[in-house]
ZAKEDO-188934 format. One record per residue (C-alpha): y, x negated, z negated; residue number from 1. Coordinates in steps of 0.2 Angstrom, whole numbers, plus 5000, padded with zeros to 4 digits. Layout:
- v_u_w_seq
- Y_X_Z_NUM
...
// end
This chain:
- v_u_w_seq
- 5038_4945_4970_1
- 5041_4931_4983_2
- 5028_4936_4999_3
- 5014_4924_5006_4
- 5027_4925_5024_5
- 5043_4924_5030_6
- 5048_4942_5038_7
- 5043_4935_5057_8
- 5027_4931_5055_9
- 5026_4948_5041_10
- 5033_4957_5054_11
- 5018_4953_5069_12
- 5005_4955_5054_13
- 5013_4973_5052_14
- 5014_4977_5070_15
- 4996_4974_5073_16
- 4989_4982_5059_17
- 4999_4998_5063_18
- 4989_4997_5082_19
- 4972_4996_5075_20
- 4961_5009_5080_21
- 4959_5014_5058_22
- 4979_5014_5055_23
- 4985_5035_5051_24
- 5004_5036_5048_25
- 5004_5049_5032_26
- 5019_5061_5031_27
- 5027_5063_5012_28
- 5018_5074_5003_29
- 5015_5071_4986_30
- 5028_5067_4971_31
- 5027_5055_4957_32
- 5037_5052_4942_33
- 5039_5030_4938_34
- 5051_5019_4937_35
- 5059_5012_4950_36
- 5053_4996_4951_37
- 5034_5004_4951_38
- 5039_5017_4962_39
- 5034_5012_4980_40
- 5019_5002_4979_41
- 5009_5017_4966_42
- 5017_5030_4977_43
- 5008_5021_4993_44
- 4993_5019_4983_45
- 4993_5041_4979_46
- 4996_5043_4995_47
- 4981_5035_5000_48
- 4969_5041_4987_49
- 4977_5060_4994_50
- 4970_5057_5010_51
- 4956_5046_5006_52
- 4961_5029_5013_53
- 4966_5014_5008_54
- 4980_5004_5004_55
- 4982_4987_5012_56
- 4992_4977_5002_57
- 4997_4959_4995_58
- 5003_4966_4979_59
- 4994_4958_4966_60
- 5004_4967_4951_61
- 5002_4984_4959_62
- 4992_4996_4944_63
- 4978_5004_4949_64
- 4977_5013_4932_65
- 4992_5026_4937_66
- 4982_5035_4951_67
- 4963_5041_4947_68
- 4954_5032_4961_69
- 4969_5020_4962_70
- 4955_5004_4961_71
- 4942_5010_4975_72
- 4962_5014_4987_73
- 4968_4997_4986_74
- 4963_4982_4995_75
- 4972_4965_4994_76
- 4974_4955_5007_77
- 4969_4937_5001_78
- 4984_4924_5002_79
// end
């Protein structure tokens, strides 16, 4: 998936979302079993559903359907 940035300017979008005032670091604490290529983006999105946030992504081909209450976690970030 190519991203909608280049790592600069990707890398002062991430930098200020982590300082907004909404932004919780979650520790590891749940396991899933996927393929690799799957793995990352629908571990995040479990994550956030076990803490009841959201996932802010641009992932357009991220699966909702692996997680029960995957949809209502994930928010896309229009590019």
């Amino acid at each position: 998936m190519r991203s909608p940035a280049g790592p600069a300017v990707l890398a002062r979008l991430m930098r200020a979302l982590i300082r907004h005032p909404r932004h919780h670091f979650w520790p590891n604490a749940i396991s899933l079993l996927l393929e690799a290529g799957q793995l990352t983006d629908t571990y995040l999105l479990a994550l956030a559903v076990h803490h009841g946030g959201t996932l802010v992504s641009f992932g357009r081909r991220l699966g909702c359907g692996a997680e029960a209450g995957g949809s209502a976690a994930l928010h896309l970030i229009p590019t």
